[in-house]
MARLUM-980841 format. One record per residue: residue in three letters; x, y, z of N, C-alpha, C in turn. Coordinates in steps of 0.1 Angstrom, whole numbers, plus 5000, padded with zeros to 4 digits. Layout:
// MARLUM-980841
alaXYZXYZXYZ
...
END
This chain:
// MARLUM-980841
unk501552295334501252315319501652185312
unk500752145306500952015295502452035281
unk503251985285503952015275504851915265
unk505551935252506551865251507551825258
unk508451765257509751705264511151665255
unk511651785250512951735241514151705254
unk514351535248515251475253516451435249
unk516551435237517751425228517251475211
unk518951545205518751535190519351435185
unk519951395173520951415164521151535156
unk521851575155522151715147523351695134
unk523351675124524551665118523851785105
unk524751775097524651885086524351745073
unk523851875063523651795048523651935039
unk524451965029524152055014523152065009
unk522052155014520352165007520752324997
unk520652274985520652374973519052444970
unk518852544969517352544962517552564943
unk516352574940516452534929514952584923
unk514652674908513852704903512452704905
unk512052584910510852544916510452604930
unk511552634938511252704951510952834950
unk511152914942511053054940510053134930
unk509453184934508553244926509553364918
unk509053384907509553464894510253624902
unk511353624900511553774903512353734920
unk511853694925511953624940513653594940
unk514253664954515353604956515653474960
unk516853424962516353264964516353244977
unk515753134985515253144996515853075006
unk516053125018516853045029516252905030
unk516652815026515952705031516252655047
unk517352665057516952635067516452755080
unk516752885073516253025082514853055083
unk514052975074512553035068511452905076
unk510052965076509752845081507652855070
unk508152955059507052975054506952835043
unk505652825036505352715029506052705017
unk506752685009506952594997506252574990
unk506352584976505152554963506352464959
unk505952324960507152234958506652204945
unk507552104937507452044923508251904926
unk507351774925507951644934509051634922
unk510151534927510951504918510551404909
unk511251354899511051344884510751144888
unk511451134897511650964897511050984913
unk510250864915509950754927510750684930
unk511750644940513050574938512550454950
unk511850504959511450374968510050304968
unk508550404962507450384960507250394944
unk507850274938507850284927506750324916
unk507250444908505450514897506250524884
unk505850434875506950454861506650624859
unk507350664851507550794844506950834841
unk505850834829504350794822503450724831
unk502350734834501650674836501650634853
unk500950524857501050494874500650354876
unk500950284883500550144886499150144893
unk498450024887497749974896497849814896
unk496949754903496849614904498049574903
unk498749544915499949464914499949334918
unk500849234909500949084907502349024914
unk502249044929503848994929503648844929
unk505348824917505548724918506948644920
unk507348524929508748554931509148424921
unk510448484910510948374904512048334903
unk511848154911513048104914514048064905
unk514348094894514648054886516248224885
unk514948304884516048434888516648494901
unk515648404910516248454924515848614925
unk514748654919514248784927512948794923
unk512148904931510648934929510449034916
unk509348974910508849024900507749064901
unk507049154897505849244901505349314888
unk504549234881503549264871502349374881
unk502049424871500949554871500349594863
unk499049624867497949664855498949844851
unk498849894835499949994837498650104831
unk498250224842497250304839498250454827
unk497550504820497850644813496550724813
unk497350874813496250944815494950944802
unk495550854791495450864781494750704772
unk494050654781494150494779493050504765
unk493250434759492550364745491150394754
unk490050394740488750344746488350194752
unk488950094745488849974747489649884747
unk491249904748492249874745493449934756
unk493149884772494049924781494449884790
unk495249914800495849814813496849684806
unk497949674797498749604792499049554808
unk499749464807500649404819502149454816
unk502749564829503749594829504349574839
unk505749574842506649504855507549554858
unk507949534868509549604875509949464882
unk511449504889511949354898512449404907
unk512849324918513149384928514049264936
unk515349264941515649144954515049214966
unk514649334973514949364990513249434988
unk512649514973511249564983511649694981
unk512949724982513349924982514249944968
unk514049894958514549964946513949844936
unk513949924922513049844916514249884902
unk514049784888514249794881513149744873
unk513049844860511649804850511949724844
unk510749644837510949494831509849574817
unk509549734818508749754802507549644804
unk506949614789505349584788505949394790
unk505249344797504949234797503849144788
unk502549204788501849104784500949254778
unk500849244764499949314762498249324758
unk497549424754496349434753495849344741
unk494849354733494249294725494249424718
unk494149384701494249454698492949544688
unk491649514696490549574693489249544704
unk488449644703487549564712486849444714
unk486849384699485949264697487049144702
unk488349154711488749034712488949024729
unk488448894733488648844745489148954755
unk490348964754491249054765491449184757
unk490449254750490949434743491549474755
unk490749494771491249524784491949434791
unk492849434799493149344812493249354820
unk492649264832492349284847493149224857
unk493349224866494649174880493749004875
unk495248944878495748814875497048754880
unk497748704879498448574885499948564878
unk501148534885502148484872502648384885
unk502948234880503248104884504348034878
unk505447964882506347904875506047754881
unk506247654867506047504867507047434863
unk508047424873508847334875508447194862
unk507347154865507046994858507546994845
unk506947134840507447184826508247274822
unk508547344833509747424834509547614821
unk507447634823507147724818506747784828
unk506247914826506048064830504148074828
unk503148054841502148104835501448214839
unk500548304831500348394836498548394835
unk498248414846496148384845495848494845
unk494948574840494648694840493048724831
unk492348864836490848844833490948934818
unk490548874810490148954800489049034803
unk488949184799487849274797487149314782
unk486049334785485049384771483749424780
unk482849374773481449424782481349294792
unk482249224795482049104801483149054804
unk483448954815484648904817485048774820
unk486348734812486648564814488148584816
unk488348444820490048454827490448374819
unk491948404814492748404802493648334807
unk495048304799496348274801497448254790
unk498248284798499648314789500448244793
unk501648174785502548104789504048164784
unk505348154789506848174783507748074792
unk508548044783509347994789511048054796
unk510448194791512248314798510848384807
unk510148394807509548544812510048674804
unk510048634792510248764784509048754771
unk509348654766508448614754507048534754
unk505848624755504648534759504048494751
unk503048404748502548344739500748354746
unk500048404742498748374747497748254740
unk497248164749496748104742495048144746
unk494448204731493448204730492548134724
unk492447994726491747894724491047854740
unk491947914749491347844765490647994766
unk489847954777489048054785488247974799
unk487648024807487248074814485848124818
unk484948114816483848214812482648164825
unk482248314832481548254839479948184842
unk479348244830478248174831478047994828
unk479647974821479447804819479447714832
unk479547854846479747734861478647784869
unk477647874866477447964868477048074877
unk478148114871478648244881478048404868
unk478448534875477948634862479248604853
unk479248674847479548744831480348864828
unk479948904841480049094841481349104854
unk481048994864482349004875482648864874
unk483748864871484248724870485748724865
unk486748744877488048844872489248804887
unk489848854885491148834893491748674900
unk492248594886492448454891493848474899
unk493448344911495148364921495248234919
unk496048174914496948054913498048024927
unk497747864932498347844946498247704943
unk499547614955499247484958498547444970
unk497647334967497147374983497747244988
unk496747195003497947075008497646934998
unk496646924990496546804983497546774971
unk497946874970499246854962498946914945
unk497446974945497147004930497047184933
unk497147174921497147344919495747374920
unk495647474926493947594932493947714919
unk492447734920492747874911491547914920
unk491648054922490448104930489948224921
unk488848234916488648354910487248454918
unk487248534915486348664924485148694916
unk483748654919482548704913481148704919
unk480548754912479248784922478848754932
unk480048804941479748794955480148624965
unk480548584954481248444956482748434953
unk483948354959484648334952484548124946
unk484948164934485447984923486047984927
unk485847854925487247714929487247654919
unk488647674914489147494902490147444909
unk490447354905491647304908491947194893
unk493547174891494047134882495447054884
unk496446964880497246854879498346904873
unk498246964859498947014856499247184851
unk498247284858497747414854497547414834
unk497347314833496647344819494847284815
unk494447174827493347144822492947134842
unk491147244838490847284853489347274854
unk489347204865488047154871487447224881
unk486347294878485347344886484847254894
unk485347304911484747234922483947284931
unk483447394928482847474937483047634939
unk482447644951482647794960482447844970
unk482747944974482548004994481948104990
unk481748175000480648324999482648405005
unk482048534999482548665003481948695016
unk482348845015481348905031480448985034
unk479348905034477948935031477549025017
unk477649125020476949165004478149294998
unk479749255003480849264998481549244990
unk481549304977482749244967484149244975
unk484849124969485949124972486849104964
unk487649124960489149174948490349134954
unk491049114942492449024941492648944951
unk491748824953492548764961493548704959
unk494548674969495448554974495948544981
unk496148364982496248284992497448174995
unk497848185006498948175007499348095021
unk500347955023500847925035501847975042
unk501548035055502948105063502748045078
unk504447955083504447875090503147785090
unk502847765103501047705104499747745100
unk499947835095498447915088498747945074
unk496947925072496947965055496148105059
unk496248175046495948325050494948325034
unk494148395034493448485018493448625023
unk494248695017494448855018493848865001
unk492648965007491749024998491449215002
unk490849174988490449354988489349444987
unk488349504998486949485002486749634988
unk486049614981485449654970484149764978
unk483549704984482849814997483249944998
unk482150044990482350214987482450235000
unk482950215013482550315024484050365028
unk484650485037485550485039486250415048
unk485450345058485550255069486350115065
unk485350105049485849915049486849905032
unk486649985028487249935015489049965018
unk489549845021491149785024490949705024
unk492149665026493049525020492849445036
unk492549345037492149275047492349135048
unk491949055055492648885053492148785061
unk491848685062491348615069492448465072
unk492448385081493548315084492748175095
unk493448085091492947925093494047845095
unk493647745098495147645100494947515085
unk494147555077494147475067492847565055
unk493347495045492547565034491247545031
unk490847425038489247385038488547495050
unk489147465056489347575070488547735070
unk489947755059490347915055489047945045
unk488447875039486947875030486047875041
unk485847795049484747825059484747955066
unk485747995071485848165078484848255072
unk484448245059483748325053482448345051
unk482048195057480248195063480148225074
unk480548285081480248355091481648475096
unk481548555090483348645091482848695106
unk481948775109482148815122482548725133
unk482048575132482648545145484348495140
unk484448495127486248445125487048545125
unk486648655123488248785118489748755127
unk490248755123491648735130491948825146
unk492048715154492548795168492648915169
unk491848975175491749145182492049245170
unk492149175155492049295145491049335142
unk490949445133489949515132489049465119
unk488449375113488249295103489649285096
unk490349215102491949145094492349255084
unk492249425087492549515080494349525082
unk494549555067496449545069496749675067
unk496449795065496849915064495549995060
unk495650125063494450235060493950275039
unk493150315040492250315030493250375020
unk494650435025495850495011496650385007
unk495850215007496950105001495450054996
unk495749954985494649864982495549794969
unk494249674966494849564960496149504962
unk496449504974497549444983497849264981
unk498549224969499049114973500549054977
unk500648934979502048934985502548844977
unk503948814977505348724978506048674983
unk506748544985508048484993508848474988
unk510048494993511448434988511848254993
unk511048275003510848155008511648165023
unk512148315027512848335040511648465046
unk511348545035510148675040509648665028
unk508048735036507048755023506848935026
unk506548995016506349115011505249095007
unk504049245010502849225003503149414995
unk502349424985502749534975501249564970
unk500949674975499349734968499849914961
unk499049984959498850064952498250154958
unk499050304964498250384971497750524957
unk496650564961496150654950497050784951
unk496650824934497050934933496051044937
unk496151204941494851254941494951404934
unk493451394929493451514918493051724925
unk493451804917493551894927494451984920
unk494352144924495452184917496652274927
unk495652294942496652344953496952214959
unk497852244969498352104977497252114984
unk496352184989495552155000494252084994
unk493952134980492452044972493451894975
unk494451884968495051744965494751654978
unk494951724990495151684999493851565005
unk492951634998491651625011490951575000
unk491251554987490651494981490851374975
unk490151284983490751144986488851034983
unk488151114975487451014976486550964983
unk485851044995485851005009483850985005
unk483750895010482650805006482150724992
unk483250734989482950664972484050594969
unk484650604960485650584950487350704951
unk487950604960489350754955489750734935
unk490850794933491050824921491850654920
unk491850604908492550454908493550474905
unk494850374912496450384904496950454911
unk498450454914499350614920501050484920
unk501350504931502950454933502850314939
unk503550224936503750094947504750094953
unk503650054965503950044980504549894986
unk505649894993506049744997505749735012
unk505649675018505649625034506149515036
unk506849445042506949345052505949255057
unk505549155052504649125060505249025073
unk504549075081504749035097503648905100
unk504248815107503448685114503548685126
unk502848735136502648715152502848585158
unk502848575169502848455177501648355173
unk500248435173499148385169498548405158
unk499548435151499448405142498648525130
unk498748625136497548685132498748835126
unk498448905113499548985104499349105104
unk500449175103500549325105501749325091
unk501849515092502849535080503749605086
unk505049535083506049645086507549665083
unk508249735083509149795073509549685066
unk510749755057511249685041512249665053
unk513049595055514449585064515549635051
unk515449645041516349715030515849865031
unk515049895036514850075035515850145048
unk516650085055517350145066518550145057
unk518750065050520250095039520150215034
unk519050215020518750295013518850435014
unk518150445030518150595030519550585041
unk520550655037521950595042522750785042
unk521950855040522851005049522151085055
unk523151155062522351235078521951325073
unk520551375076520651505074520251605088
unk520151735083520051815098519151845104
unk519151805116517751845128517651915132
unk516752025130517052175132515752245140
unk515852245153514252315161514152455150
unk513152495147512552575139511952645149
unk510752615162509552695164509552595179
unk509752625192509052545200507752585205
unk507052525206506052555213505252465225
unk504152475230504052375243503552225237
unk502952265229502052175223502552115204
unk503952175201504552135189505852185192
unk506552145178508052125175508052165166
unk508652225159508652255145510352225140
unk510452165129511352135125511652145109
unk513052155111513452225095513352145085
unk513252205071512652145059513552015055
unk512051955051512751785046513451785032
unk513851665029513951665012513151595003
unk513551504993512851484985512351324990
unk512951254998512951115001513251115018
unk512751075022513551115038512850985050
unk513450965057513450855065513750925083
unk512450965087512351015099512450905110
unk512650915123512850815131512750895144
unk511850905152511850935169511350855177
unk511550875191510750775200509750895209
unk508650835212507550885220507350845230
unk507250875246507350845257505950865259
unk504650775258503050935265503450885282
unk502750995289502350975304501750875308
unk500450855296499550825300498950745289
unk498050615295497950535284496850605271
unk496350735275495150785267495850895259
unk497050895263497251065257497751075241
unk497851175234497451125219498751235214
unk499451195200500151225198500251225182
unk500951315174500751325159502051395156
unk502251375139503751405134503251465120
unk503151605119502451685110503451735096
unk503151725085504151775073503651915067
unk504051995057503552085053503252165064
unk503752175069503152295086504252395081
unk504052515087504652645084504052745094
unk504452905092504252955104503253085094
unk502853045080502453125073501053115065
unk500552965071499452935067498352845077
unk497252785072496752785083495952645083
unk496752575076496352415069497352335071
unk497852205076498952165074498351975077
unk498851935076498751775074499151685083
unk498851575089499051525106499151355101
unk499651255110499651145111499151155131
unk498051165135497451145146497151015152
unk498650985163497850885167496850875182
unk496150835176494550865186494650735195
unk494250765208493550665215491850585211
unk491650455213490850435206489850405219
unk488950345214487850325225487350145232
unk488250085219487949935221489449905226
unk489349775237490649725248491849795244
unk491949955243493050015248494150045234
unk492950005218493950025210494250185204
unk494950165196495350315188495050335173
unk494550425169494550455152495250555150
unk495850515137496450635130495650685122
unk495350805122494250895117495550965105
unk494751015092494951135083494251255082
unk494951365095493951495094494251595089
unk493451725084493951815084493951915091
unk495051975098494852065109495352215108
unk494652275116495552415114494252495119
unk493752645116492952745117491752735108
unk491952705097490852685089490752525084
unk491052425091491152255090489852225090
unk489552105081488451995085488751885094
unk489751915097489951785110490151655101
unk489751535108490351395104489451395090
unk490451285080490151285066489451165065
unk488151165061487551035062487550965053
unk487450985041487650895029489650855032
unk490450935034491550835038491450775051
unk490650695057490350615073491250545071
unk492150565087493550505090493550365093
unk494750355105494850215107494850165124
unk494250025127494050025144495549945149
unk495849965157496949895161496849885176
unk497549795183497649795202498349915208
unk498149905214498650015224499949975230
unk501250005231502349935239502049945251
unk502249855255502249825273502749965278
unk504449955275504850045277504750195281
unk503950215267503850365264504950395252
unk505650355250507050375241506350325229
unk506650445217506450435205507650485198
unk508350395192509450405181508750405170
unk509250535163507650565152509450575134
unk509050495126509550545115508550595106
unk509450695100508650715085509050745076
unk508950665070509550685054509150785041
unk509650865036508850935022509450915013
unk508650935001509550924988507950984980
unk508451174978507751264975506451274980
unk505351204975504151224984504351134989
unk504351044989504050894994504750885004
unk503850805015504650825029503950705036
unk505050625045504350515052504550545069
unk504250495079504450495091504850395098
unk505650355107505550185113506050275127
unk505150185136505350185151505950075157
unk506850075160508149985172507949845156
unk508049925144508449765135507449685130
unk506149695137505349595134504449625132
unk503849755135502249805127502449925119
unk502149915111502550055096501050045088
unk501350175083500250185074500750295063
unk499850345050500250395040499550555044
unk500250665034499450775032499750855023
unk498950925016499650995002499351205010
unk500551235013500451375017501851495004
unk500651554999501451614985501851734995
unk503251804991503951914996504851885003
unk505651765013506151715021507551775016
unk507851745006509451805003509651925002
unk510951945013511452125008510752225018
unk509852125027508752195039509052155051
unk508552245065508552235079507952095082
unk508152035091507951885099507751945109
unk506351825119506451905135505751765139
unk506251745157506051625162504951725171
unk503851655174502851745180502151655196
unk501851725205501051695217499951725215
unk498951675220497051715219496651725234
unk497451855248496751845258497351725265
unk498051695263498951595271500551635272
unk501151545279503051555284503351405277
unk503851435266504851355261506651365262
unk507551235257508951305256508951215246
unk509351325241510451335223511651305222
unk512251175219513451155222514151125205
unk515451095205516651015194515551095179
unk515451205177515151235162516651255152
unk515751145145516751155133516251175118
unk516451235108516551235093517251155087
unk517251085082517851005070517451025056
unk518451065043517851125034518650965021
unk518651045009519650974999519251034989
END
């Protein structure tokens, strides 16, 4: 018989209280480690690791790192459910030293204050510090029925000054009118500042001496008949990289993706022909599954972090929420930001993986408790509100398939999976988002996962991080991806077999 293999726990205790939200009216209160039925959870009030202000939800994030403060700053377009007609997406901020705790920085750069002016809206943009002059600038797309790229200048990063006498506009180079938005500000190796901006299926090129007076030099194609969003571009060790974001309604391609050159003239050519350049054995230079987007990055100048925005989803059971992700179109825009690690291979070619500050963070035990064995699952006792899982996976066999399911219970007939699948191309793996159970639609297509290699091995050191819905995955450290699964707190966990002999070893919880 095909079965699991528990080879070790950790077992320690933690004080789990319940509390109003777990109980239905009249209802006594409920065993939380004796029970293994579902939970009508209520997420907690704060995001403490996947930061979502209070009000409102991030989208389009701007990291930027400033040396002057010695930590990352992360402008964001700031969504409400409640946005002006013509008058929305202010630039708002948080900071960060490590990637796992954030402090707010409130409105940064605001709106216009009518439709009839340049920036009434504002679009993903740029913030840069110039030493020469020792100001603060910020490039950014003005919205109306048309769009041009703006800029702001301060000299604290507190106080901005816009100067609307400059602009931007694209038909004077000519490019459209209507897409002509997300400037990324970079040095390249000639020693002048780059501006790259995103439009009709092209990206501009200026470049400038002192980022106040900028000269149109051209442009590269996108990928093929792909919009591509927020770029930017960046040197790590020997390679320049453009991590962009495929705008492409399918559930297949719309992520955050990147292409990679040993020079910037280089890194522009990749894009007349992307199929024969995509980065070594990746899957078009994809950095994480279709629950991250507008993914840009940061240095300290020791590690770079990249930071996108996984969606929120609309719904009024956990299970509509669940599965409603968008799936051939458009997911819902905006939700919590996401950090990763960005990783540099030997050859050079990038993966995401943990915050190395998130093993602090989540810093107490909690208890590991078999709930339900069975041949083919594990069931394990309820998580909390933030939780940091950690096992290792032994398969038999290089094909055999393996998944770590939330919201599972012994009372319903839906529950939620991180599956990782054997794939069909040289031996890699995807992590799939399914829904499983007795009445399941199986894998979630508008959330389409992430591909990664297969270990030689067989040994999968799998973490995973939550903080309420939001939940990321990393395998042995160096390939992760994002996923937004509502219900996770206060619910059963289960490490699952698909028809195969795996061993389940070192599970741990880590909470805070």
């Amino acid at each position: 018989m095909k079965k699991i293999i528990l080879t070790s726990f950790m077992l320690s205790a933690i004080s789990l209280t319940a509390c109003s939200d777990d109980n239905f009216d009249g209802d006594a209160p409920r065993d939380w480690n004796g029970t293994s039925d579902r939970f009508i959870t209520t997420e907690d009030a704060g995001y403490n690791t996947y930061y979502k202000p209070a009000i409102g939800r991030v989208g389009d994030p701007m990291p930027f790192y400033d040396p002057k403060a010695n930590e990352f700053k992360i402008l964001y377009l700031q969504e409400f459910d409640n946005n002006a007609a013509w008058c929305y997406h202010p630039f708002y901020g948080v900071s960060t030293t490590d990637g796992a705790t954030y402090q707010g920085l409130g409105e940064i750069l605001p709106t216009g204050k009518s439709r009839y002016e340049a920036d009434a809206a504002l679009g993903t943009g740029c913030a840069v510090y110039n030493e020469a002059d020792g100001q603060y600038y910020i490039y950014y797309t003005g919205h109306t029925t048309k769009e041009v790229v703006m800029r702001a200048t301060s000299a604290d990063f507190k106080s901005w000054t816009k100067d609307m006498s400059w602009q931007l506009i694209g038909s004077d180079f000519g490019y459209s009118d209507v897409d002509f938005r997300d400037p990324q500000v970079f040095k390249a190796e000639d020693g002048k500042w780059h501006m790259v901006i995103s439009s009709n299926l092209k990206f501009a090129e200026f470049t400038s001496d002192n980022l106040k007076d900028w000269e149109h030099v051209g442009n590269f194609p996108m990928i093929w008949d792909r919009m591509c969003e927020c770029p930017d571009i960046f040197k790590m060790g020997n390679w320049w990289y453009l991590v962009y974001s495929e705008a492409y309604r399918t559930s297949w391609s719309r992520k955050v993706k990147y292409m990679m050159a040993s020079t910037w003239e280089e890194l522009k050519n990749c894009f007349r022909d992307p199929g024969a350049n995509w980065p070594k054995d990746d899957k078009e230079g994809v950095l994480d599954s279709r629950a991250f987007y507008a993914g840009k990055t940061a240095s300290n100048g020791t590690d770079r972090y990249i930071w996108g925005w996984t969606p929120y989803r609309s719904g009024v059971s956990i299970d509509d929420k669940n599965v409603n992700v968008g799936a051939g179109g458009e997911p819902n825009w905006s939700g919590a930001l996401v950090c990763h690690k960005l990783i540099q291979h030997e050859n050079g070619t990038l993966t995401v993986g943990v915050v190395p500050a998130m093993n602090a963070k989540y810093d107490k035990s909690a208890e590991v408790k078999v709930i339900k064995q069975e041949t083919d699952y594990t069931l394990y006792n309820r998580l909390g509100a933030h939780n940091h899982i950690s096992f290792t996976v032994k398969t038999a066999t290089d094909g055999d398939k393996f998944g770590v399911s939330f919201v599972r219970s012994t009372d319903t007939d839906k529950y939620y999976s991180l599956v990782v699948n054997p794939e069909w191309e040289n031996g890699r793996r995807k992590i799939n988002f399914e829904q499983e159970g007795k009445d399941a639609m199986g894998f979630v297509e508008g959330a389409d996962g992430y591909i990664f290699p297969r270990p030689a091995d067989n040994v999968y050191n799998v973490d995973i991080y939550t903080d309420n819905s939001v939940v990321t995955i990393y395998i042995n450290g160096d390939y992760g991806c994002t996923q937004r699964i509502y219900g996770i707190l206060k619910n059963c966990w289960s490490i699952n077999s698909y028809g195969n002999n795996i061993e389940i070893s070192n599970v741990k919880v880590m909470q805070y």
